[in-house]
DSSP file (Angstrom, degrees, kcal/mol; ACC not computed):
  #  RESIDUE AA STRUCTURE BP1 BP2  ACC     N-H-->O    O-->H-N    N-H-->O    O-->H-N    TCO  KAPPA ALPHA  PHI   PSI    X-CA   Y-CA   Z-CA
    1    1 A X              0   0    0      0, 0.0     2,-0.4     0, 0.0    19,-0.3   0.000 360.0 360.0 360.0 118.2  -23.8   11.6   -7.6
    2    2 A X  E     -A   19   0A   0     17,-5.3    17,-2.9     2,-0.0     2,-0.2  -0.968 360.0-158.4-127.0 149.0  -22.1   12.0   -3.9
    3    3 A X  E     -A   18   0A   0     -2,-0.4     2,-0.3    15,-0.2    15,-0.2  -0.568   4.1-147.5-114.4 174.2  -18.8   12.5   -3.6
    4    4 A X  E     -A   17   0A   0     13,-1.1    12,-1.7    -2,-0.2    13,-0.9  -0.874  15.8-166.8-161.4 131.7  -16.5   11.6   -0.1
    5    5 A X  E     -A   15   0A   0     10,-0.3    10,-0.2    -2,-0.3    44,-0.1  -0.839  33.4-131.7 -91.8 155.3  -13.7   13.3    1.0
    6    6 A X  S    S-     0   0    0      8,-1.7    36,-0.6    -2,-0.2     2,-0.3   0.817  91.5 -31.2 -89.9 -26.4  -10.8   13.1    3.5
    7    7 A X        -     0   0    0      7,-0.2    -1,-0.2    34,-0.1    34,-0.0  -0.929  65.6 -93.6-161.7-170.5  -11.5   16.6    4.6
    8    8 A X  S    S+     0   0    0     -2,-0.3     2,-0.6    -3,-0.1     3,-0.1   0.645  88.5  92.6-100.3  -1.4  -12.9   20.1    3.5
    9    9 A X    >>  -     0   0    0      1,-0.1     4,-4.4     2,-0.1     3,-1.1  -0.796  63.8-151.0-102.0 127.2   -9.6   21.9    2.4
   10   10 A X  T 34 S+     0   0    0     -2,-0.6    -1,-0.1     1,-0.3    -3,-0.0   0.880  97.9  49.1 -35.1 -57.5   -8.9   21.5   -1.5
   11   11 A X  T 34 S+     0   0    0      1,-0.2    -1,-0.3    -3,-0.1    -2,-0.1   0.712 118.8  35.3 -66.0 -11.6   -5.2   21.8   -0.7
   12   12 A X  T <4 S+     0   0    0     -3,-1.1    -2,-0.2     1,-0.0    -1,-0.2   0.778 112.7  39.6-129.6 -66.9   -5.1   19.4    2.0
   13   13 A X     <  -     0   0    0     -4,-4.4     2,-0.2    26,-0.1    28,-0.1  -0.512  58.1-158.9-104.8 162.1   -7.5   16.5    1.4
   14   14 A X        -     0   0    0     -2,-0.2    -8,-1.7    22,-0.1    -7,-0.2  -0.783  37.0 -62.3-138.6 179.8   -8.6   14.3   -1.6
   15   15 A X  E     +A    5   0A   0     -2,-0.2   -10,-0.3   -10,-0.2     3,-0.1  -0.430  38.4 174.0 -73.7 156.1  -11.3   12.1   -2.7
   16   16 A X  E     +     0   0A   0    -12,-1.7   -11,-0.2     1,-0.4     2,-0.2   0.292  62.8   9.5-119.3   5.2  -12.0    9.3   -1.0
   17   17 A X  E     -A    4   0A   0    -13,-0.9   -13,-1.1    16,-0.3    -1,-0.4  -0.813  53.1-163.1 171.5 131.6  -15.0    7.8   -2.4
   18   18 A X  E     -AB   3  32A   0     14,-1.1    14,-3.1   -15,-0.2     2,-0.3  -0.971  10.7-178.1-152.0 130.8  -17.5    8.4   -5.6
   19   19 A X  E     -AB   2  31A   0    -17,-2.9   -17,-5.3    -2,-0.4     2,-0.2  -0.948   1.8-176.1-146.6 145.7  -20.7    7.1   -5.9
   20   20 A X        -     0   0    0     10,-1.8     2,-0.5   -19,-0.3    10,-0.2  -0.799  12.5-149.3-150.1 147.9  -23.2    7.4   -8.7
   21   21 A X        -     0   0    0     -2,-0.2     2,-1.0     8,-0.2     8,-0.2  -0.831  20.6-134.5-148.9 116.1  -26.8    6.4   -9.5
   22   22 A X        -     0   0    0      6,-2.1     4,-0.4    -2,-0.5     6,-0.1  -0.409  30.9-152.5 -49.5  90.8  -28.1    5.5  -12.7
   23   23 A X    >   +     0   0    0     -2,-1.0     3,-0.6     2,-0.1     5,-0.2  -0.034  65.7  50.7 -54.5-173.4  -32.1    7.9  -12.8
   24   24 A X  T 3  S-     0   0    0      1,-0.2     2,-1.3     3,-0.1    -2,-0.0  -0.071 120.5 -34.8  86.0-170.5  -34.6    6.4  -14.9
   25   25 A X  T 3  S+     0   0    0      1,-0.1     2,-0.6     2,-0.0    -1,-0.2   0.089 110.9  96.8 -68.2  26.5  -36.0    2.3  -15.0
   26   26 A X    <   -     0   0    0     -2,-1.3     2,-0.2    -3,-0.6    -4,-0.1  -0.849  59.1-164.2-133.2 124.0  -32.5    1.1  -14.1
   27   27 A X        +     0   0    0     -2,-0.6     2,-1.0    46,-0.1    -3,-0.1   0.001  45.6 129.3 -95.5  61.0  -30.9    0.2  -10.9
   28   28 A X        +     0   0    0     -2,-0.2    -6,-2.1    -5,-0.2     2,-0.3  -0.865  32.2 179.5-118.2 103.6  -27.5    0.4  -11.8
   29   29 A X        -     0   0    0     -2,-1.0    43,-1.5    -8,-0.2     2,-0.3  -0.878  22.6-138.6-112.3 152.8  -25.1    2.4   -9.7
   30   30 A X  B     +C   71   0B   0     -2,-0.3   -10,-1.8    41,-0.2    41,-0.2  -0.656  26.9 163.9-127.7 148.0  -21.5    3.2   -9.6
   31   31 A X  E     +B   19   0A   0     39,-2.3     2,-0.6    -2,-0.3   -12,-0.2  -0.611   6.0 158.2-172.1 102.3  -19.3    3.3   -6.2
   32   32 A X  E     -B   18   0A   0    -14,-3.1   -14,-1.1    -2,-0.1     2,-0.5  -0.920  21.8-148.7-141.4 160.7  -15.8    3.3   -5.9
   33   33 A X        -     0   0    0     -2,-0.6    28,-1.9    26,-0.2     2,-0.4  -0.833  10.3-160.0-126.2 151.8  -13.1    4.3   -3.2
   34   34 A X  B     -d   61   0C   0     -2,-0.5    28,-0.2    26,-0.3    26,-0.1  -0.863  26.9-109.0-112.5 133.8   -9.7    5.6   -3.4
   35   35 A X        -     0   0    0     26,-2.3     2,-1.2    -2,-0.4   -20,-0.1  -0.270  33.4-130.6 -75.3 137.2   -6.7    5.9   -1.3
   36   36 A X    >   -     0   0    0      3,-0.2     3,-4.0    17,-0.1    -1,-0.1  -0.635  27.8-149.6 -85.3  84.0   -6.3    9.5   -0.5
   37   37 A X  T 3  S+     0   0    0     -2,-1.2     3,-0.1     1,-0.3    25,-0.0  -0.394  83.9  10.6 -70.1 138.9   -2.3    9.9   -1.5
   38   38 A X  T 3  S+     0   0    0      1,-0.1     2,-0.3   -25,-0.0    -1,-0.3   0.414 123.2  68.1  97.9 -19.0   -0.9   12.4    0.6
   39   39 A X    <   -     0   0    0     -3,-4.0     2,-0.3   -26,-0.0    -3,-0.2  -0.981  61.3-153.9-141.3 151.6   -3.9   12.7    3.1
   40   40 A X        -     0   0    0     -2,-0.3     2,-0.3    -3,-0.1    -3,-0.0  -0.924  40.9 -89.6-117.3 154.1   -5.2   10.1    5.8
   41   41 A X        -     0   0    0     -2,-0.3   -34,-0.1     1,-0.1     2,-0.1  -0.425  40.2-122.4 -59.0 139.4   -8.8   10.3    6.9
   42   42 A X     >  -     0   0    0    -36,-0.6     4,-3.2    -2,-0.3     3,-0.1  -0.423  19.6-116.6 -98.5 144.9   -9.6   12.5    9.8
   43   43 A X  H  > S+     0   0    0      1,-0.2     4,-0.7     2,-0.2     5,-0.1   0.960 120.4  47.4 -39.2 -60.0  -11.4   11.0   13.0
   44   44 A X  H  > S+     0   0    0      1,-0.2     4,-0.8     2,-0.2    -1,-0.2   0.521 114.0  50.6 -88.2  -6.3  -14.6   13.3   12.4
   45   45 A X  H >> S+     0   0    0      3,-0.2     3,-2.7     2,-0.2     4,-1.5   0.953 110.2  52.0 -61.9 -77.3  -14.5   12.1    8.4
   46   46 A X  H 3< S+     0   0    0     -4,-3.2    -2,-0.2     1,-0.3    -3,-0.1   0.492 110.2  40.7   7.0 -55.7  -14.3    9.1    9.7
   47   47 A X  H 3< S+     0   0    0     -4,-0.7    -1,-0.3     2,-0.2    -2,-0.2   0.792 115.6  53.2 -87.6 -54.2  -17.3    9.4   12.0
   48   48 A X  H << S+     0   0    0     -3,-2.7    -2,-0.2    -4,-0.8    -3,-0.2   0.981 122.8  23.5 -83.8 -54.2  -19.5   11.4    9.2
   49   49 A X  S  < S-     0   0    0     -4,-1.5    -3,-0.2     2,-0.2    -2,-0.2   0.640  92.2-126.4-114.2 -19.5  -19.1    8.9    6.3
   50   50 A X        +     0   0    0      1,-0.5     2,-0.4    -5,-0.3    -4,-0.1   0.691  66.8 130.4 103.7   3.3  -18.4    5.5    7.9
   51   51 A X        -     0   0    0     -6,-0.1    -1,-0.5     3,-0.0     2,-0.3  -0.787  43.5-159.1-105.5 150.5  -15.0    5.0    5.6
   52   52 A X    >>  -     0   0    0     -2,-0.4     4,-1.7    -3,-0.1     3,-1.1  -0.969  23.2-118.0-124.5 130.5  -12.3    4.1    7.9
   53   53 A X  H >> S+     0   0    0     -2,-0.3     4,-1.9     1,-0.2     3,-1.5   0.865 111.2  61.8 -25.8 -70.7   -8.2    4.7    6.7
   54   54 A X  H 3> S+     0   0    0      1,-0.3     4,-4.5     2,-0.2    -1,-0.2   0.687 102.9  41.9   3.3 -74.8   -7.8    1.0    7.0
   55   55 A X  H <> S+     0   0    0     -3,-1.1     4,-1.6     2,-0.2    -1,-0.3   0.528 111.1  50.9 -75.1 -23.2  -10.1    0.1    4.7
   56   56 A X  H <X S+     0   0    0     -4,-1.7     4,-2.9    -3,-1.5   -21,-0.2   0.918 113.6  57.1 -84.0 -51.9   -9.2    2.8    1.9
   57   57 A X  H  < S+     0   0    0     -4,-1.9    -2,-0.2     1,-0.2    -3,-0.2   0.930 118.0  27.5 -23.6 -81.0   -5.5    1.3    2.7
   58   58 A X  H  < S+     0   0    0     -4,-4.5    -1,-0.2     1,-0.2    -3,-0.2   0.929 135.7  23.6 -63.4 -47.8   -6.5   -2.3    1.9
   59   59 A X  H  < S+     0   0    0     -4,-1.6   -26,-0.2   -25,-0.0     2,-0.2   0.581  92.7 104.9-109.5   7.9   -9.5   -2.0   -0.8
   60   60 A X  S  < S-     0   0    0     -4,-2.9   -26,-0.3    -5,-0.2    -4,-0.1  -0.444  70.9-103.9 -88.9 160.6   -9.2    1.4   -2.5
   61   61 A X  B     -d   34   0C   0    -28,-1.9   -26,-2.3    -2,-0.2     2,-0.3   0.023  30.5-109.2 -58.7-173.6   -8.1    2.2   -5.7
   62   62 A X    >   -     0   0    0    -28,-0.2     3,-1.4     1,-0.1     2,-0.1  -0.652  53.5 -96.5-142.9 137.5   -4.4    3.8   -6.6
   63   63 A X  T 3  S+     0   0    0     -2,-0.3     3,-0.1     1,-0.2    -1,-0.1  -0.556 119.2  28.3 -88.2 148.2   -5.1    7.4   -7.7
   64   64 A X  T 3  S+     0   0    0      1,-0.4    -1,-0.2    -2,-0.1     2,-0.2   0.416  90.2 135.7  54.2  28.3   -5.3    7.2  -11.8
   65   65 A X    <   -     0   0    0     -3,-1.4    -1,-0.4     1,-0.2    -4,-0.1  -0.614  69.7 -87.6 -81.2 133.1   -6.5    3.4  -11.4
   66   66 A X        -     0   0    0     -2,-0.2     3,-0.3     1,-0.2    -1,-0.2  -0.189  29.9-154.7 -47.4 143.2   -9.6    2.8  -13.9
   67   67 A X  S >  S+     0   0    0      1,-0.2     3,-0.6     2,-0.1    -1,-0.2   0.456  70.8  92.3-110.0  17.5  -12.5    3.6  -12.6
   68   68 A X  T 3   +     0   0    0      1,-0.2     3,-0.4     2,-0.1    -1,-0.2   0.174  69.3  74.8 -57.1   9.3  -14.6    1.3  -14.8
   69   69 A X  T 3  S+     0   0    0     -3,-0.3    -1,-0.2     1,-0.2    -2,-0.1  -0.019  79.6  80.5-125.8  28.9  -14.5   -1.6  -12.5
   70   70 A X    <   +     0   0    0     -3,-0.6   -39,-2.3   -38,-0.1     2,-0.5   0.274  61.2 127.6-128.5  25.7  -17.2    0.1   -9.9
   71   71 A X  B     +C   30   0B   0     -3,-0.4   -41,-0.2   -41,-0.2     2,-0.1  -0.654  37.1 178.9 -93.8 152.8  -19.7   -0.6  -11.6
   72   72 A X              0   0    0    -43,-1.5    -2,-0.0    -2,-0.5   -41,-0.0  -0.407 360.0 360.0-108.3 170.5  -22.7   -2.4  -10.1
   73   73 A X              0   0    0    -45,-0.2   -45,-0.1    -2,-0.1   -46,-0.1  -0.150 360.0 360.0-124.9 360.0  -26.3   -3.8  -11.0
């Protein structure tokens, strides 16, 4: 399971990304990302995980959007 954030303070920043791997004889993994209401992605986030504002803007989910539709095969 790895989790992505907009920053490291609780109060301050939200998820931005959850991502999931199925152990065992299956490749089936989970990944989806979410717009961070309330917080924008930081340059140095940015930089460490490779998600850009932009891009959470245009394809991420709506905070309390199902998250059943990230999964993958």
């Amino acid at each position: 399971m790895d989790l992505e954030t907009s920053g490291l303070k609780h109060e301050e920043h939200r998820m931005i990304q959850i991502a999931a791997k199925v152990l065992g004889g299956t490749d089936d993994i989970f990944n989806a990302y979410v717009k961070p209401v309330g917080a924008e992605v930081s340059p140095f986030i940015s930089e460490l995980t490779g998600i850009q504002q932009a891009f959470l803007d245009e394809e991420g989910m709506q905070k309390g959007q199902s998250l059943c539709g990230g999964w993958a095969t």
